[in-house]
N, C-alpha and C positions, 0 to 999 in steps of 0.2 A: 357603353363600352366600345371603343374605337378596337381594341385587341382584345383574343381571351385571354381569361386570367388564367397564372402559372397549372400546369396541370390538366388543363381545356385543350384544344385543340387535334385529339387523337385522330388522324388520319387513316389507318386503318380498318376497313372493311369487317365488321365482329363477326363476318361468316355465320349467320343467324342458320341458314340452310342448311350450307355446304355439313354444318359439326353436327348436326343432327345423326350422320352416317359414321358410325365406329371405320369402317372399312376406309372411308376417305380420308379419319384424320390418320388410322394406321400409314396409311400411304403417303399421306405428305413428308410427315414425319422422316420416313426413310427417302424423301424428294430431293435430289442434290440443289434443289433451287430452294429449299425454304430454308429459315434463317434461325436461329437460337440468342434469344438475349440471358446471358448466364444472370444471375442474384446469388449470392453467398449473403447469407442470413439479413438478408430483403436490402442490403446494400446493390445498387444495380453496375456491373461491367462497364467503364467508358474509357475513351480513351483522350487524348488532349489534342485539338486539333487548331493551332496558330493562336491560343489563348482560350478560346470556350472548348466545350467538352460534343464528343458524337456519340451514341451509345454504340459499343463493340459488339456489332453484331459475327454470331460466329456460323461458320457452315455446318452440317452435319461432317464431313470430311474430317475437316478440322478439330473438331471436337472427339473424333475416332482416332485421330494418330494422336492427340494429349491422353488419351484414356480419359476424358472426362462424361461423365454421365449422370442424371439424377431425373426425379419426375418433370415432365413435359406438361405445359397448358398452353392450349390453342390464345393466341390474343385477335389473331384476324389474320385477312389478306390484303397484300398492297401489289399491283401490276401482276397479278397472276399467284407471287409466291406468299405460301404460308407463312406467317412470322409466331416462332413459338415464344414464351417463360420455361428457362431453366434452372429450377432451384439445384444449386452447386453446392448448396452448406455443408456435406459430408463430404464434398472431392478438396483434393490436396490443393495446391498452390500453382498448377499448370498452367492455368489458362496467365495468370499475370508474370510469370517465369518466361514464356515462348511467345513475346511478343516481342521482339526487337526486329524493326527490317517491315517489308511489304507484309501484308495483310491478306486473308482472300476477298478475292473480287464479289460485292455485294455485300461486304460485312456492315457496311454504313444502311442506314434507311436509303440514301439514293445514290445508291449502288457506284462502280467503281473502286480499283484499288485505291488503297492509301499509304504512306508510311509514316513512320513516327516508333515512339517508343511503346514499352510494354503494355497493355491497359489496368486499369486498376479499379478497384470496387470503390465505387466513392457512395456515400451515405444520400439520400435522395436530395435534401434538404441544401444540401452545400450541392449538389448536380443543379439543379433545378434553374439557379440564377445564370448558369454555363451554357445548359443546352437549348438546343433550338427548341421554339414552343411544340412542335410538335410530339418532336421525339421524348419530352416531358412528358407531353400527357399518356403516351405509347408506356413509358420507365412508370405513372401511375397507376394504372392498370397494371400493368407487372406488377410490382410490390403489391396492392389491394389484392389480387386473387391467390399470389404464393401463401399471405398471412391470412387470410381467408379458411384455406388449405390445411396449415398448418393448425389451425387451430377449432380445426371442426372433424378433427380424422376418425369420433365417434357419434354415432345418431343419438340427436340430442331426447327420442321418443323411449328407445330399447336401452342406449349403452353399444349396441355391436358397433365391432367397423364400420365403417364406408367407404366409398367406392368412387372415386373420379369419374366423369363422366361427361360426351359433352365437350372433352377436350377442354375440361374444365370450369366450365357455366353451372354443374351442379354436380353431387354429391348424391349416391345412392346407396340406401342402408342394406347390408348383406342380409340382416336379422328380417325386420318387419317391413322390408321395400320400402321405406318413407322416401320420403325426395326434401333435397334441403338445397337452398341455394344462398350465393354471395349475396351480403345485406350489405348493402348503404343506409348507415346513419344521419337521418335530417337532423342539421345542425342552424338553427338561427342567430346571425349574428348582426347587432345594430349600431349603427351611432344615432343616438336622443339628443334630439337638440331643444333649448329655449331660446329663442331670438338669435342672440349675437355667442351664445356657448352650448359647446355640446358636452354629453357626460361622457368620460374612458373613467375605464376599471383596469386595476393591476387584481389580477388573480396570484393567490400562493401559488409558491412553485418557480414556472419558468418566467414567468414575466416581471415577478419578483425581482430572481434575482439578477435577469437584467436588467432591472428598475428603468421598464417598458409600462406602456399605457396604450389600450387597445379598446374597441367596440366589445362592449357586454355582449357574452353569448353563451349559448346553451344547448341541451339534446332539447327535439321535440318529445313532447310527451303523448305517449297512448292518448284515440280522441281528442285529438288536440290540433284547432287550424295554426298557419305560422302566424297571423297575426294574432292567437291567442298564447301562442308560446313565445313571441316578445313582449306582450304585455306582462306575463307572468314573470321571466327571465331578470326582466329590468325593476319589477317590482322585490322580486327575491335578491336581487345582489345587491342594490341600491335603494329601494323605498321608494323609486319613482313611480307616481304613474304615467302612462302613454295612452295616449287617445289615437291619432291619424300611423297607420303603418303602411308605408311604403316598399310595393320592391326594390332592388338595386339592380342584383346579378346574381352569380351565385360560382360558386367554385369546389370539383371534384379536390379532397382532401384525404388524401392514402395514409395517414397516422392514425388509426390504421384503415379505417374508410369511411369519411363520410363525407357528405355532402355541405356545405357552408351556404345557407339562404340566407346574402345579403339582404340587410333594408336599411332604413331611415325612418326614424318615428318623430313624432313631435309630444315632449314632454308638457303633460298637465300641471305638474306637481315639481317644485325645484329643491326642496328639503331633501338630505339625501340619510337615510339610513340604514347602512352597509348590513349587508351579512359579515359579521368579520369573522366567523370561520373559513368562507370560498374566499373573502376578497383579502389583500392589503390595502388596497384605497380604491377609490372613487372621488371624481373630481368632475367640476364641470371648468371649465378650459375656455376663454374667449377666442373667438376667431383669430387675430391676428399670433400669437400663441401658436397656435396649432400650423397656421401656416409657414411659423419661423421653425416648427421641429419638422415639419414633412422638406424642407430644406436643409436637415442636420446644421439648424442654426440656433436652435435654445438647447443653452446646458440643463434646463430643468422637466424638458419634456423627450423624451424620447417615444417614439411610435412604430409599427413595422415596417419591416421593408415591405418594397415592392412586390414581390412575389405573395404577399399574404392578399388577402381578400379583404381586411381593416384595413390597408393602408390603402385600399382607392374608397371603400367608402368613407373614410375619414378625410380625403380628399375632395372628393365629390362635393362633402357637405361646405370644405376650408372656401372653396372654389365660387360656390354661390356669390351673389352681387350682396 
């Protein structure tokens, strides 16, 4: 990989130390230099800047003359200042109402006023191909740890509440003190090749019904290395088997968090016999083929865009001599 892939790149300091101390992140937090990236129901604040997008970052100041406020999670440090996640989803419509005109100074990752119009919660998915890489992978962590949050607000040991903590790195049960923290899901994801074709699966659902075709992929399973959960993966969707696996890359994926461990396998077996409950199809595709849809030039193949983790490995493989 010459770039990372979408969602990669977080430039942020995770403050492994500093959040250790309740005391320091109380203090940042009221720090006129640290910064808030608002989220209303994990859509993340941005704003439009000459055709792409910047994320709207807001001051604590700022955010006190809107009245808006909601739970805080530390994401790290960048040049000195804190940068929080603020989940908004109970505050009103302020923050995208009181934006017309200058901006405050530092609301961008590298700092400096701006102007332009209101900002707006845009959906990660549609930000993603807008913002600059880093500030992506900055808006992925946001999203991953507010949903995180939101859906771990009881110990999963007792039932009691829990409790933020950490500046939001983990979760402490009021009841029986367990300690729980943000999971990332290992997710393996492959294109199988025989020779001159590789196999894409359309999964029910969304790729259906964009009658898209994408690398077979899967959760890893309990016990299980990644070259045994492609084997398994490509045998369960499609009847293949795979002998040589390869890595690719791999790419942080916040729907709602997991991780994507690209590879590349080479198929033993070329009969294909689908699950046809997960799949709509399974196909194996000749090289040339693949190279005219990663070119949005075959009406009968369509594959991801760029921002996905299939479409360079599916690349990768088109690309071979």
């Amino acid at each position: 990989m010459t770039r990372p892939h979408t969602f990669s790149g977080n430039t942020l300091d995770r403050a492994e130390r500093e959040r250790r101390d309740p005391a320091w992140i109380a203090r940042r937090e009221r720090d006129p230099a640290s910064l808030f990236l608002p989220l209303r129901r994990l859509d993340v604040l941005a704003r439009d800047d000459g055709g792409a997008l910047r994320l709207a970052w807001q001051t604590g100041r700022r955010l006190a003359r809107l009245g808006v406020d909601g739970p805080k999670f530390l994401l790290g440090l960048r040049d000195g200042a804190a940068h929080f996640a603020l989940d908004v989803s109970d505050a009103d419509d302020a923050l995208t109402q009181d934006g017309g005109g200058r901006i405050d100074a530092g609301s961008h990752i590298d700092g400096g006023a701006r102007t332009g119009g209101a900002p707006r919660f845009v959906e990660l998915r549609e930000a993603s191909v807008l913002l600059p890489a880093a500030e992506a992978g900055i808006a992925a962590q946001a999203r991953a740890n507010l949903d995180w949050h939101a859906r771990h607000q009881f110990c999963s040991v007792c039932g009691q509440p829990s409790q933020s903590v950490r500046g939001g790195q983990q979760r402490t049960c009021g009841g029986c003190g367990a300690h729980h923290f943000p999971r990332t899901d290992p997710v393996v994801i492959v294109v199988v090749s025989r020779g001159d074709r590789c196999l894409l699966g359309q999964s029910r659902g969304r790729l259906a019904r964009r009658r898209m075709f994408s690398a077979l992929a899967g959760f890893v399973d309990q016990g299980e290395s990644i070259e045994e959960a492609v084997r398994r993966e490509v045998a369960e969707e499609a009847g293949v088997q795979v002998g040589r696996v390869t890595y690719h890359s791999s790419q942080p994926w916040p729907f709602p968090s997991s991780l994507m461990i690209g590879c590349h396998a080479d198929a033993l077996t070329t009969e294909l016999r689908p699950d046809d409950v997960e799949m709509q199809a399974v196909r194996w595709f000749p090289r040339p083929q693949v190279r005219r849809a990663l070119a949005n030039a075959d009406p009968k193949l369509r594959v991801p865009a760029q921002f996905a983790i299939a479409h360079h490995l599916i690349k990768a493989w088109a690309e071979r001599a």
